[in-house]
C-alpha positions as a printed Julia matrix, in Angstrom:
382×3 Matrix{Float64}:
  12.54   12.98  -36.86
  10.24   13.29  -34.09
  10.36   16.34  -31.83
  10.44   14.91  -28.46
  10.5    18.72  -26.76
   6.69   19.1   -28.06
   5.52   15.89  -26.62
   5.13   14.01  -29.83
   5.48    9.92  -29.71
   5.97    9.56  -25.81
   4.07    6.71  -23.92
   1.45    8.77  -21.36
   1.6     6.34  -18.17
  -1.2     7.25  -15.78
  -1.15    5.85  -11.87
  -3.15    5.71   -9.36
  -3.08    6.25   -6.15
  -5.67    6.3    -3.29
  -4.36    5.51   -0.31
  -0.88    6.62    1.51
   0.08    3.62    1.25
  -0.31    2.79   -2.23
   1.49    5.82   -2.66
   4.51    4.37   -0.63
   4.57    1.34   -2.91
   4.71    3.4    -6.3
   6.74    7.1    -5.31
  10.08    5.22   -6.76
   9.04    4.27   -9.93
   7.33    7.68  -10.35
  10.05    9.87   -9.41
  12.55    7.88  -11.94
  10.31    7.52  -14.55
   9.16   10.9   -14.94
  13.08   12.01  -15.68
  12.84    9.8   -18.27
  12.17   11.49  -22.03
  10.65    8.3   -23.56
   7.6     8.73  -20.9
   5.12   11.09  -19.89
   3.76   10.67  -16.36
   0.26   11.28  -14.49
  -0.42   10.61  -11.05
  -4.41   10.37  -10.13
  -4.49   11.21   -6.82
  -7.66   10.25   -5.1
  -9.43    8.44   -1.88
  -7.93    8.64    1.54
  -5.25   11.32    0.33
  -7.85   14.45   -0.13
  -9.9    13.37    3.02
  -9.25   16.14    6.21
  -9.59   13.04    8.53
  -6.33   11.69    7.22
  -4.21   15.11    7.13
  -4.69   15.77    3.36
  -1.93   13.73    2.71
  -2.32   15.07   -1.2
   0.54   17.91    0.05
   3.02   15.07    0.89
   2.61   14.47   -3.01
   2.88   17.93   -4.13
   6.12   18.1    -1.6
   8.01   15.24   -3.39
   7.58   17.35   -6.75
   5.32   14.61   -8.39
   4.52   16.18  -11.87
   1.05   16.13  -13.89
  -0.9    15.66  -10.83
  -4.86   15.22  -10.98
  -6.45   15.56   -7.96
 -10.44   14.71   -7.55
 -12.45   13.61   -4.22
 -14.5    10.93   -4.59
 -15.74   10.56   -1.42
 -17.26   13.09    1.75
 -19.62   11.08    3.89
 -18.96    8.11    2.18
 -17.62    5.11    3.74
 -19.18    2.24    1.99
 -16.76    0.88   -0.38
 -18.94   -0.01   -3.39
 -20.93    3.58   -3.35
 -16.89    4.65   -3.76
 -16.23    2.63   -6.01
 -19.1     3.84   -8.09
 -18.39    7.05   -7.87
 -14.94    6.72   -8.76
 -15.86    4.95  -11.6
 -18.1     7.89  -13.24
 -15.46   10.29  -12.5
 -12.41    8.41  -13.61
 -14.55    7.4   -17.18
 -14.64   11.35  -17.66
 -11.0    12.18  -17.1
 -10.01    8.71  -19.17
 -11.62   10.1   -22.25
  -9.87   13.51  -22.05
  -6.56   12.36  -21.32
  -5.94    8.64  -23.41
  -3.08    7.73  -21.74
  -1.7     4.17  -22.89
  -0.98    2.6   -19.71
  -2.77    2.51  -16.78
  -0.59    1.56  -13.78
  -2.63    0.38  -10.3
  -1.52   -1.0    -6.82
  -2.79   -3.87   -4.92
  -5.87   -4.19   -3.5
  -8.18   -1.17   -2.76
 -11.51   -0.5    -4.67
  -9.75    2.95   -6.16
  -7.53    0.49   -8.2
 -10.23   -2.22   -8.99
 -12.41    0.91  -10.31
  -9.63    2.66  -12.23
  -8.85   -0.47  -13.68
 -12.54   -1.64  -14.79
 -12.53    1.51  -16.48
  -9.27    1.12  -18.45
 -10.39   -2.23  -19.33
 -13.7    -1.09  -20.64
 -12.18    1.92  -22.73
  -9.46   -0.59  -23.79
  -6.71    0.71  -22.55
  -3.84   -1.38  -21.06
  -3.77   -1.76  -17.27
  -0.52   -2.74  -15.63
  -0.79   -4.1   -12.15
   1.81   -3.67   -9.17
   1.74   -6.78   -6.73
  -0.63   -9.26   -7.86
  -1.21  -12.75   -6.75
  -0.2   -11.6    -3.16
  -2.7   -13.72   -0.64
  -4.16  -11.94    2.91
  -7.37  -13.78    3.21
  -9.96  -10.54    3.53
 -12.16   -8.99    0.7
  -8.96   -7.3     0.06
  -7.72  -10.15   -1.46
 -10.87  -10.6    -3.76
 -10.53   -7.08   -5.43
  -6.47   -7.97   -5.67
  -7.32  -10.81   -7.88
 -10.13   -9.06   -9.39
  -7.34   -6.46  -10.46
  -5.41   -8.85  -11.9
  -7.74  -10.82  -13.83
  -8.76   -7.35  -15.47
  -4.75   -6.21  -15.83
  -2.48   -6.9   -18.8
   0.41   -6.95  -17.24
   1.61   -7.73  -13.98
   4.39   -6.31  -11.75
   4.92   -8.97   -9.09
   7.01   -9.18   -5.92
   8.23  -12.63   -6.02
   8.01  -16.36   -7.5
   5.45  -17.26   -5.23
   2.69  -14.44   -6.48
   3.81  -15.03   -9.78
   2.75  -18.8    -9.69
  -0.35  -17.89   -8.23
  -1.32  -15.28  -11.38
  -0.41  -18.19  -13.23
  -2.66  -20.54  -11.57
  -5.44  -18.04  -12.37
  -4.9   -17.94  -16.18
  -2.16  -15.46  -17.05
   0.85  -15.8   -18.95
   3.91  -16.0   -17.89
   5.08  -13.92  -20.66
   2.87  -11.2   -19.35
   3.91  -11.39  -15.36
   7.29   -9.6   -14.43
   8.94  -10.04  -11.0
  10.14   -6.44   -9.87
   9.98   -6.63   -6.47
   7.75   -4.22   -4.07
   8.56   -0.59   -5.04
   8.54    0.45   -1.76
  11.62   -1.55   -0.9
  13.52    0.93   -2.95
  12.62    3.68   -0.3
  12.95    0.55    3.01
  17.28   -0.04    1.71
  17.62    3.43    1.28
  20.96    4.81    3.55
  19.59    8.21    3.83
  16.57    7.75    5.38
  16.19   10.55    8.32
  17.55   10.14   11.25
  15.98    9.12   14.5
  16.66   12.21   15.96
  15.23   14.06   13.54
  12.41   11.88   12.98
  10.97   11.87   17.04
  11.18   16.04   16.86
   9.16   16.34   13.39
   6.6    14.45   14.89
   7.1    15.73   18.64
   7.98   11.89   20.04
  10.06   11.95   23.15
  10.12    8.06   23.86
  13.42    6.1    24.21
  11.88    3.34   23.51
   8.28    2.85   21.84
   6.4     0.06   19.8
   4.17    0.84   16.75
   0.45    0.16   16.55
  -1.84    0.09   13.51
  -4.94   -1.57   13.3
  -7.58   -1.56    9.84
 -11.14   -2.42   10.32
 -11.56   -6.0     8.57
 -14.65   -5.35    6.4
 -15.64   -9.45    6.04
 -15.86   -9.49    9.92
 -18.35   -5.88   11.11
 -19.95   -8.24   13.39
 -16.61   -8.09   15.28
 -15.19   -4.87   15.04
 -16.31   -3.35   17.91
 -15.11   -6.15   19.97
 -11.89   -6.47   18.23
 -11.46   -2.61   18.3
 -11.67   -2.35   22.55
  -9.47   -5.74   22.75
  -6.39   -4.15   20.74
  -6.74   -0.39   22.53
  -7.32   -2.37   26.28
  -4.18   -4.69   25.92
  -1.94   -1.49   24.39
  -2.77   -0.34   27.64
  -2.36   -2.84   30.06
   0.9    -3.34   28.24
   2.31   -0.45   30.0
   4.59    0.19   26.93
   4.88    3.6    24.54
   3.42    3.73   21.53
   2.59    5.41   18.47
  -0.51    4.83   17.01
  -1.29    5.4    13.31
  -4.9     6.23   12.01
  -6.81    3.22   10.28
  -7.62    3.09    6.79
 -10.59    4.29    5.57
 -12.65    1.12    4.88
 -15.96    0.88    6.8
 -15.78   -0.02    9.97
 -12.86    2.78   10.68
 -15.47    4.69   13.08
 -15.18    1.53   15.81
 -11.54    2.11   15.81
 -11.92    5.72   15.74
 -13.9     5.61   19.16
 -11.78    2.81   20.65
  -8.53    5.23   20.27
 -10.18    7.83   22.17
  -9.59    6.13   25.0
  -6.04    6.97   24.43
  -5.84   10.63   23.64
  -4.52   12.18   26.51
  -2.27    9.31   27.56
   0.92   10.3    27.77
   2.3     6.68   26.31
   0.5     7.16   23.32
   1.38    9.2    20.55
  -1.5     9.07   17.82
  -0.99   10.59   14.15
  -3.52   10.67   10.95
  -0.13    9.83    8.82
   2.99    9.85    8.42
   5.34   10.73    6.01
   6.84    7.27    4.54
  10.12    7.52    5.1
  10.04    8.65    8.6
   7.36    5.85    9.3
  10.26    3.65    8.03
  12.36    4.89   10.6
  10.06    4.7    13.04
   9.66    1.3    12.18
  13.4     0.31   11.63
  13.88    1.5    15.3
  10.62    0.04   17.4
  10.93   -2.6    19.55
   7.72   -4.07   17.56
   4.72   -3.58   15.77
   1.04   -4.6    16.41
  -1.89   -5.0    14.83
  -3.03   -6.01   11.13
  -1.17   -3.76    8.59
   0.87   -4.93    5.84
   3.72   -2.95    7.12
   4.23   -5.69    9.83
   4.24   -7.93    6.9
   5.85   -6.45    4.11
   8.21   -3.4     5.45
   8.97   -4.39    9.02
  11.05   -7.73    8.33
  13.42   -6.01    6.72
  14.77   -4.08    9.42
  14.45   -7.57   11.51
  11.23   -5.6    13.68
   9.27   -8.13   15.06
   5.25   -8.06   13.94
   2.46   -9.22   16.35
  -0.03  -10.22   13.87
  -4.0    -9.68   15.05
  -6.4   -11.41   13.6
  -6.8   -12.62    9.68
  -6.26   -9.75    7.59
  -2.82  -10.38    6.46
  -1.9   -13.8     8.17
  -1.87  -15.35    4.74
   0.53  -12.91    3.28
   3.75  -14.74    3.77
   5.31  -16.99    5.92
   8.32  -15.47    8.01
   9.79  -16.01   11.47
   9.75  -12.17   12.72
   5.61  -12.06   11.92
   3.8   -13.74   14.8
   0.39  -14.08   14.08
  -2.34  -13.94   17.37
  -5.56  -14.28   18.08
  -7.83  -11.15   19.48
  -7.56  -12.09   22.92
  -5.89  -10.01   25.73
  -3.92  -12.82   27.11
  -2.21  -13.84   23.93
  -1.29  -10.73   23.36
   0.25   -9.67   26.08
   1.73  -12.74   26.06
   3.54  -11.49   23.32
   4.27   -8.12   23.41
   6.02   -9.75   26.77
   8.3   -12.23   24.68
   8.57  -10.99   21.0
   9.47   -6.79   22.58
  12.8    -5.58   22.08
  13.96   -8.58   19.98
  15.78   -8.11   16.36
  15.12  -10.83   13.83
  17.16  -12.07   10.81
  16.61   -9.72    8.26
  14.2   -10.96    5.64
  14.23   -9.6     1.93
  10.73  -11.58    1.07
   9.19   -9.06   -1.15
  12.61   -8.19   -3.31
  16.0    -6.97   -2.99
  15.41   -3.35   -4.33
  16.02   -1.45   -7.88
  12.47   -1.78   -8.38
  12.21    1.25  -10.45
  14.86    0.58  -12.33
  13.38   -2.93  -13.42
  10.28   -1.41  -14.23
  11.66    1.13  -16.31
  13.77   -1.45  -18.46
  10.44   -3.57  -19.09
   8.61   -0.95  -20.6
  11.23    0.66  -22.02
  12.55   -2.24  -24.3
   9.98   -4.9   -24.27
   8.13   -3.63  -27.47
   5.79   -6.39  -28.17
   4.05   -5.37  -24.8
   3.25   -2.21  -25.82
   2.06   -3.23  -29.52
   0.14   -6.53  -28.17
  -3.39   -6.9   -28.2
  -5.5    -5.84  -25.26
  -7.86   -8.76  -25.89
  -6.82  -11.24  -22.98
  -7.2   -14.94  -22.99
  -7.39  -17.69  -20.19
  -4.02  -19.95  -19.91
  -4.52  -23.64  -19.07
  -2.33  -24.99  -17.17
């Protein structure tokens, strides 16, 4: 029989992650997974995670005991997306060949992922992609589907993105609804406690809104503009609020110099990152949150926290009551901040009820034919 203690016949599953949120979406399947004897895990750690800028959010990884890490910069200076990309690509071909791992598992939408997954595809090794056929309406969206089209098999959130994969060719015997990942962390009952939350992160505020705003790399022309509109109205608002860094897509350094205006404003508490689940309870207990991150989208109706929507990033994602989508003008904002603050919604459980990890884990466990199949894809008509 084979000796599983020396390593021999397990399945080496390799993620990715580049960003902290990416790493928020896949942390529950990782930390099940890897007590599992059937698997062994790899976690590519990469992008925003090893910038300074950020906080070196690569510790928060080493802190939740994440085994068989790899971690490798691929970017300094760099801030244009496709000179990342490239150079991700080179050094992810390198570490592919070494390593051979027969599934590679990517999130979403960033051009980590889309590289990562090129590169599987070209070496022809399976790709397995977490929350395709989701819809935002940014170049984000274009490298999502671009993932997917490359993927073998995809983990979706919902009927609705898996009728969209469909409508772009795949099988249905190759799409999976799971659920977001992170939602495993979102229902969890021991999440920190407010409390303890406000004096990790040194936030004295009774009450407080959240604010998060990613540059929108279709629409440069507008940054700058869009960039003073969100930081002026935050403060005409007269409200508290904590203020998360942006990602680190181009544009970032119009945000950067808009939140300066901020820094030594007592009703403004700004933070590279922060550690998911307190962000979650952050979230769970703010009387909204503003600005264009999927967290107003995706993680906030959950907890029935309100989302005030700027711009067109994510107004495409999904259609619920508590998300309020608004223009980049001062008026409608305030507007409402002034109607939509303070107010709990219905909880909404769009994007799954939970157990992610534990669905994931039984599809690639027991579904056999998915690891033997073919990596040689082939259009579906409809």
């Amino acid at each position: 029989m084979p000796n599983k203690k020396k390593g021999l016949n397990l399945k080496k599953i390799l993620f990715i992650t580049g960003t902290r949120a990416d790493y928020g979406k896949i942390k529950s399947i990782i930390l099940k997974l890897q007590k599992n004897s059937k698997f062994k895990i790899m976690l590519y750690v990469t992008g925003m995670h090893n910038l300074r800028e950020y906080g070196y959010t690569y510790n928060e990884i080493i802190k939740d005991k994440i085994k068989n890490l790899i971690i490798v910069n691929n970017q300094r200076n760099i801030n244009q997306m496709d000179k990342i990309f490239a150079t991700t690509s080179v050094q992810f071909s390198s570490f592919l060949k070494k390593k051979k791992p027969d599934l590679i598992i990517v999130h979403g939408d960033r051009v980590e992922a889309l590289a990562c997954a090129i590169v599987g595809c070209l070496n022809n090794i399976k790709v397995g992609h977490i929350e395709g056929g989701e819809i935002t309406g940014t170049v984000d969206e274009m490298i999502r589907h671009s993932i997917s089209k490359i993927s073998n098999i995809h983990f979706v959130t919902n009927k609705h993105a898996k009728k969209r994969l469909i409508q772009m060719g795949e099988k249905k015997s190759s799409i999976f609804i799971i659920g977001s990942p992170d939602v495993d962390i979102i229902l969890k009952k021991n999440l920190p406690s407010l409390n303890k939350t406000k004096t990790r992160y040194n936030v004295s505020y009774k009450n407080y809104a959240i604010g998060i705003l990613h540059p929108v790399t279709t629409d440069l022309k507008n940054q700058k503009k869009y960039s003073e509109i969100f930081v002026k109205t935050l403060l005409k608002s007269k409200k508290n609020y904590i203020i998360i860094y942006p990602n680190n897509d181009e544009g970032r350094n119009f945000i950067f110099k808009s939140l300066q205006r901020l820094k030594f404003n007592k009703r403004f508490k700004i933070f590279k990152s922060i550690r998911f689940e307190y962000f979650l309870t952050f979230m769970k207990n703010s009387e909204f949150i503003i600005g264009n991150s999927s967290a107003g989208i995706v993680e906030a109706p959950y907890y029935g926290t309100p989302c005030i929507n700027l711009g067109d990033r994510q107004n495409k994602r999904a259609n619920i009551k508590s998300v309020i989508n608004c223009d980049f003008s001062e008026k409608k904002i305030l507007k409402c901040i002034d109607k939509y603050s303070g107010i709990k919604f219905k909880k909404i459980r769009y994007f799954g009820a939970g157990n992610s990890n534990k669905k994931f884990i039984n599809i690639i466990s027991k579904n056999n034919s998915m690891w033997n199949k073919i990596n040689q894809k082939y259009f579906k008509e409809i």
